[in-house]
C-alpha positions as CSV (number, residue, x, y, z in Angstrom):
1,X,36.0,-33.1,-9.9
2,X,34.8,-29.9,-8.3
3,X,33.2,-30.2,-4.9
4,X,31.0,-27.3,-5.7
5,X,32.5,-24.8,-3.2
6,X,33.5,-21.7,-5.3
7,X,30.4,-22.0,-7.2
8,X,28.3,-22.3,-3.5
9,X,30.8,-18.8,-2.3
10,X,29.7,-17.3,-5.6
11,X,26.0,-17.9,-4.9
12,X,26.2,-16.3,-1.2
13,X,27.9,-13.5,-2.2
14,X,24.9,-12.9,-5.4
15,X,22.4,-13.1,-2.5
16,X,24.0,-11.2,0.4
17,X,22.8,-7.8,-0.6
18,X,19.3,-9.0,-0.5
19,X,20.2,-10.5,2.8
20,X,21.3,-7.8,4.1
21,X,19.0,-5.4,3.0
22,X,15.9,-8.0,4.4
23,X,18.2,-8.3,7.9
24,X,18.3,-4.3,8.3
25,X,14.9,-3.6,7.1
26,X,12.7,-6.3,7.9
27,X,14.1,-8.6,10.3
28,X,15.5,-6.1,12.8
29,X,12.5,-3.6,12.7
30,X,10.4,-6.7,13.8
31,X,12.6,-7.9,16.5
32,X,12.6,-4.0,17.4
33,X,8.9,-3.8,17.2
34,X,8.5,-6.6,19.9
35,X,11.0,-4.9,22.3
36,X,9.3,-2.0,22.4
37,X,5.6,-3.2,22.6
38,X,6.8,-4.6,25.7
39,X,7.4,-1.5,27.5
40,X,6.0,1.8,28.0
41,X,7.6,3.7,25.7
42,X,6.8,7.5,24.6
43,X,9.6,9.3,22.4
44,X,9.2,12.4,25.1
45,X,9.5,11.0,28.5
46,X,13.2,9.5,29.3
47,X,11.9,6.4,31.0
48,X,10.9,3.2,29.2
49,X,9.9,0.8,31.8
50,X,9.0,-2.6,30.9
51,X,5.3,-3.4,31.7
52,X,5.4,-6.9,29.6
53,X,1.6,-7.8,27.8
54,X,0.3,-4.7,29.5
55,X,0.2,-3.1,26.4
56,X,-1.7,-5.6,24.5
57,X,-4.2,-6.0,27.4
58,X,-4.8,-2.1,26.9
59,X,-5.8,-2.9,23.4
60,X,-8.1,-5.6,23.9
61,X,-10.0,-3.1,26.6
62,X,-9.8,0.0,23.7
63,X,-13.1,0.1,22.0
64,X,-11.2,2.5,19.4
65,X,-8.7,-0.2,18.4
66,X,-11.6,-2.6,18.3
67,X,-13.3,-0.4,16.0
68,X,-10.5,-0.4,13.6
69,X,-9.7,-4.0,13.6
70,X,-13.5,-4.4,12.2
71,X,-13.1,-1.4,9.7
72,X,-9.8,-3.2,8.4
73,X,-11.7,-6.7,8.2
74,X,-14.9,-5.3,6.7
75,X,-12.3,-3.5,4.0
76,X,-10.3,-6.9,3.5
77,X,-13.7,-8.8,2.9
78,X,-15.6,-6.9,0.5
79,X,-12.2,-5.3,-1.3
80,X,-10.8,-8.6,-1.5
81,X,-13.1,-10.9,-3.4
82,X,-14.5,-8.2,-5.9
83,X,-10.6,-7.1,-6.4
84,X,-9.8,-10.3,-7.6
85,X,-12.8,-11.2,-9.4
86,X,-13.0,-7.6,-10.9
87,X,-9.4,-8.2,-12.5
88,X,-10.0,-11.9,-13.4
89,X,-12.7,-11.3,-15.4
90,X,-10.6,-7.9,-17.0
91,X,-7.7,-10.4,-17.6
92,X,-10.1,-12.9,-19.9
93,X,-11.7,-10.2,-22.3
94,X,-8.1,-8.5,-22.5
95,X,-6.3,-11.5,-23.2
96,X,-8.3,-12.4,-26.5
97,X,-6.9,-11.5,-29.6
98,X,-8.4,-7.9,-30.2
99,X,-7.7,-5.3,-32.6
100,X,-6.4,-2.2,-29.8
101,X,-6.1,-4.3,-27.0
102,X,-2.4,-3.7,-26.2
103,X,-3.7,-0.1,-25.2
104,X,-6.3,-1.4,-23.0
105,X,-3.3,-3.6,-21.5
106,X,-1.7,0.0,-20.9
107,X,-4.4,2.1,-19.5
108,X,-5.3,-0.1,-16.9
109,X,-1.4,-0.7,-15.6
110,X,-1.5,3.2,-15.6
111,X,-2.5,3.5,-12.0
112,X,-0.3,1.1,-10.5
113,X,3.0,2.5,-11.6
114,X,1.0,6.3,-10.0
115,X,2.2,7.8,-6.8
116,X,-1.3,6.7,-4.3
117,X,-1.3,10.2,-3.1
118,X,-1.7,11.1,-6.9
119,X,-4.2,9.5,-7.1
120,X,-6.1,10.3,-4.0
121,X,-6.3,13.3,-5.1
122,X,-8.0,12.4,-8.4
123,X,-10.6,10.3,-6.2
124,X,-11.2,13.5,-3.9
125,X,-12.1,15.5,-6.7
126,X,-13.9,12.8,-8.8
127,X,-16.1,12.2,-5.2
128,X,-16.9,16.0,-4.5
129,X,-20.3,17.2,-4.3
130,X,-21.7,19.4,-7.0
131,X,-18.8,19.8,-9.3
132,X,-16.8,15.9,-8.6
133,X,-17.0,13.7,-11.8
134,X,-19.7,11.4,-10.4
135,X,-22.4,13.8,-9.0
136,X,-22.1,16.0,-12.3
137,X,-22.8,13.0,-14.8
138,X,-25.7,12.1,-12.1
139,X,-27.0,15.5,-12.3
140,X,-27.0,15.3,-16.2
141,X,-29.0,11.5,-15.5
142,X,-31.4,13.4,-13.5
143,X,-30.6,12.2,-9.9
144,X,-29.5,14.1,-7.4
145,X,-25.8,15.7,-7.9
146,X,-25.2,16.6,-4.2
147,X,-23.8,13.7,-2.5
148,X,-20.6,14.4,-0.8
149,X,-19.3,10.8,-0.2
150,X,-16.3,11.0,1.7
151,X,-18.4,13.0,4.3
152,X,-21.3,10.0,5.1
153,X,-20.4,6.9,6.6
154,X,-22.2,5.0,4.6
155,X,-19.9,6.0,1.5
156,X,-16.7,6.7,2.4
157,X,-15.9,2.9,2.8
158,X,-17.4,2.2,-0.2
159,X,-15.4,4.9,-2.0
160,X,-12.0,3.2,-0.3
161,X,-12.9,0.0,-2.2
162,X,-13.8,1.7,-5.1
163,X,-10.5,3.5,-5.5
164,X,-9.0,0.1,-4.5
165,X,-10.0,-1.6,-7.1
166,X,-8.9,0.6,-9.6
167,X,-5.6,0.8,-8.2
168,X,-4.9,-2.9,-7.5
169,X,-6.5,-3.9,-11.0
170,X,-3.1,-3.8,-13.4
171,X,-0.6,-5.7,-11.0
172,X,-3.6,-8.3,-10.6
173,X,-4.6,-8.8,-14.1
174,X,-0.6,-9.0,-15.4
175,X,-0.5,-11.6,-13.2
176,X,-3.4,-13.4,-14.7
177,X,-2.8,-12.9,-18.0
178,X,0.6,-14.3,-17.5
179,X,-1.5,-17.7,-15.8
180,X,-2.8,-17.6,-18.7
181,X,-0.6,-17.5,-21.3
182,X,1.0,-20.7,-19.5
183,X,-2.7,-22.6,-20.3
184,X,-2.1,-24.9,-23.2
185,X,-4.1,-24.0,-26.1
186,X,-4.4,-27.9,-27.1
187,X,-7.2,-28.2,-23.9
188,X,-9.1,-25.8,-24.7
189,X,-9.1,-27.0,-28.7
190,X,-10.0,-30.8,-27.2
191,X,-12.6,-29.2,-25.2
192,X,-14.5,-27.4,-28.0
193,X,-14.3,-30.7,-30.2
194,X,-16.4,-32.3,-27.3
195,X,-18.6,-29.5,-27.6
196,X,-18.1,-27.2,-24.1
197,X,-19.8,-24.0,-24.1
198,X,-17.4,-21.0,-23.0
199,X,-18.6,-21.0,-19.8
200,X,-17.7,-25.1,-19.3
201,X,-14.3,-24.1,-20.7
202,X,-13.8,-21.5,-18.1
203,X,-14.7,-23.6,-15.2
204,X,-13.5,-26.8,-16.0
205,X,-9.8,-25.7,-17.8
206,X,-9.2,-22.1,-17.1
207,X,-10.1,-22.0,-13.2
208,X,-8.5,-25.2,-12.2
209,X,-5.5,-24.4,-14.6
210,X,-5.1,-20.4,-12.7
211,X,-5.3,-22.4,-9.3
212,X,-1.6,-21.1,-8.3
213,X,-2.2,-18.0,-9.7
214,X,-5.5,-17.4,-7.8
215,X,-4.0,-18.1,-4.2
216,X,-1.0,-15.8,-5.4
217,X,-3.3,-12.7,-6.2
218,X,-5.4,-13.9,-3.8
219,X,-3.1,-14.2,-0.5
220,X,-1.1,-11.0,-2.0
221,X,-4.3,-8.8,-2.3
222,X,-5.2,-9.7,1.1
223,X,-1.8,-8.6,2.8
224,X,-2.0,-5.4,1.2
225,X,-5.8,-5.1,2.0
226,X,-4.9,-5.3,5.6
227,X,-1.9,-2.6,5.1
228,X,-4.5,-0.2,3.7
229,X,-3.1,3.2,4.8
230,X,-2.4,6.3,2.3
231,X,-5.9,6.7,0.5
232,X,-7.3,6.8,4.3
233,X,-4.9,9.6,5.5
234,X,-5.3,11.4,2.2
235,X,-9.1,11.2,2.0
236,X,-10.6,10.6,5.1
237,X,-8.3,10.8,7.8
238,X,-10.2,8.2,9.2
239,X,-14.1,9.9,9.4
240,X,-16.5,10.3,9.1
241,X,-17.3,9.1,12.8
242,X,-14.4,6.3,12.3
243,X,-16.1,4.7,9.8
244,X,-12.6,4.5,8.0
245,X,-10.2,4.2,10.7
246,X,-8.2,1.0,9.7
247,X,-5.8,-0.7,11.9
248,X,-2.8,1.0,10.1
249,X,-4.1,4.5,10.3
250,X,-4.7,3.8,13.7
251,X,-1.2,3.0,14.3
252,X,0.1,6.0,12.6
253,X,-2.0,8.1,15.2
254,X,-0.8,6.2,17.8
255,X,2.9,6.9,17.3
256,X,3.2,9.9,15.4
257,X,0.4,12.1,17.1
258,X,0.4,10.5,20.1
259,X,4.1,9.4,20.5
260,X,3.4,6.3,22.1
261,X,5.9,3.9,20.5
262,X,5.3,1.1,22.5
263,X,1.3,0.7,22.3
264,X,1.9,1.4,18.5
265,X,4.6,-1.2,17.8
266,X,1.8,-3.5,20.4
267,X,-0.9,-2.6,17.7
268,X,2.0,-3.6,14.8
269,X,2.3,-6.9,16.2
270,X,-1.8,-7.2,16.4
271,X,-1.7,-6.4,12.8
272,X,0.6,-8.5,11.7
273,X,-0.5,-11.5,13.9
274,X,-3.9,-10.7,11.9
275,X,-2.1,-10.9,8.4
276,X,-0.3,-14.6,8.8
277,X,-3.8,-15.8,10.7
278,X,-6.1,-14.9,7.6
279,X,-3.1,-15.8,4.9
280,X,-2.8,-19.2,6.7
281,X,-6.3,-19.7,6.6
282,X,-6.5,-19.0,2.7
283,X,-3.5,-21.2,1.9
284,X,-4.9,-24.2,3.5
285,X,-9.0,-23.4,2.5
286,X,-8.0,-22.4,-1.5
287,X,-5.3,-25.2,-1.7
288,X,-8.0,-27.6,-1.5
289,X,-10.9,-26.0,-2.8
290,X,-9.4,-24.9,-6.0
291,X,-7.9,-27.9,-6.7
292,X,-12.0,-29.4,-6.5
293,X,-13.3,-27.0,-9.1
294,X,-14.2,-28.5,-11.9
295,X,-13.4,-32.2,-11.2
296,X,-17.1,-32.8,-11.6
């Protein structure tokens, strides 16, 4: 009888590249990441002298920093929810067995499988003034076709989200429409014999059914929420007046114009601190609200 030890070498040896790729790439750059906040680092001055939480205490006294931590939450809040609602609700109608639907499948996917910068570009132009794609079909509506909403801080955050959730909408609905397709059929068929209206079917079988699925897309879109970073440096670089300035933009300045490594890599840790905080939070507030809708 085998005691399991060549097919055990076997199964270390299928993982190890994946190992090693997460050790060299993730784990190290972390461990790196701490060293470095500790000190006073700059990648042109020779010395590199340890100043322990000094670096941390800087950022809790930087009213810049401050203003970018509440950009990035203000982003993660309203992006979030309508992200995941947005694509929900896309994943229902598309899911139903409709003549052409495939190609509706296809066109929204398009943008996630798009370089971002792409398609930054696209939302630069489609947000000009005059000429973009939205003030020219409001100047055909009548309404003014002048608005240049990258450029007023009232709109350019609302254009990030925008652009946000047109981007995240295909990886999110895939996902849902695979919950769904793991929803047996025979609940919803005992549920219409009883007489539920669609909406009753939604919220007593569907929701509680996509409970995993939900705190997947959900916890997912908020990490990447908080990593929000390319459609800022191509569209905004942060303006107007910082109204865009997100934690990870921020950090970018910090160690790339600045050269400060260590107060970056200070502000990494910050970030990151923020990201398993808010993911916790949702794992433990969704696991049990989700599993309460619709047990009434």
């Amino acid at each position: 009888m085998s005691n399991g030890r060549p097919h055990n070498a076997r199964g270390y040896l299928f993982i190890a590249p994946a190992t090693v790729y997460l050790a060299v790439f993730a784990l190290f750059p972390i461990l790196a990441a701490g060293y470095l906040s500790l000190h006073r680092w700059h990648l042109l001055k020779d010395e590199h002298p340890f100043v322990g939480l000094a670096n941390f205490g800087a950022l809790a006294a930087d009213p810049f920093f401050r203003t970018a931590v509440w950009n990035t939450c203000v982003y993660v809040v309203v992006s979030v929810p309508l992200g995941v609602i947005t694509s929900l609700a896309v994943a229902v109608l598309i899911a139903q067995p409709l003549r052409g639907v495939h190609l509706f499948r296809t066109l929204y996917f398009i943008p996630a499988i798009s370089s971002q910068v792409a398609l930054s570009m696209v939302w630069i132009w489609i947000l000009l003034p005059e000429v973009g794609l939205i003030n020219t079909v409001a100047k055909r509506l009548g309404f003014d076709g002048s608005t240049n909403f990258l450029a007023q801080p009232g709109w350019a955050m609302a254009s990030l989200v925008a652009m946000s959730l047109w981007i995240g909408l295909g990886p999110r609905m895939v996902i849902f429409l695979a919950g769904l397709k793991g929803i047996p059929e025979s609940l919803y068929e005992a549920a219409a014999l009883d007489g539920c209206s669609g909406w009753h079917k939604f919220r007593s079988i569907t929701l509680p059914m996509l409970s995993p699925t939900i705190l997947f897309v959900v916890v997912t879109t908020t990490i990447s929420a908080f990593q929000l970073f390319t459609p800022v440096y191509v569209m905004t670089k942060g303006g107007p007046r910082r109204t865009t300035d997100v934690v990870l933009y921020h950090i970018y300045k910090e160690a790339w114009q600045k050269f400060d490594i260590g107060m970056a890599s200070a502000m990494s840790y910050v970030l990151f601190s923020m990201i398993v905080v808010v993911a916790l939070i949702q794992l433990k507030l969704m696991r049990g609200g989700l599993r309460g809708v619709g047990a009434d």
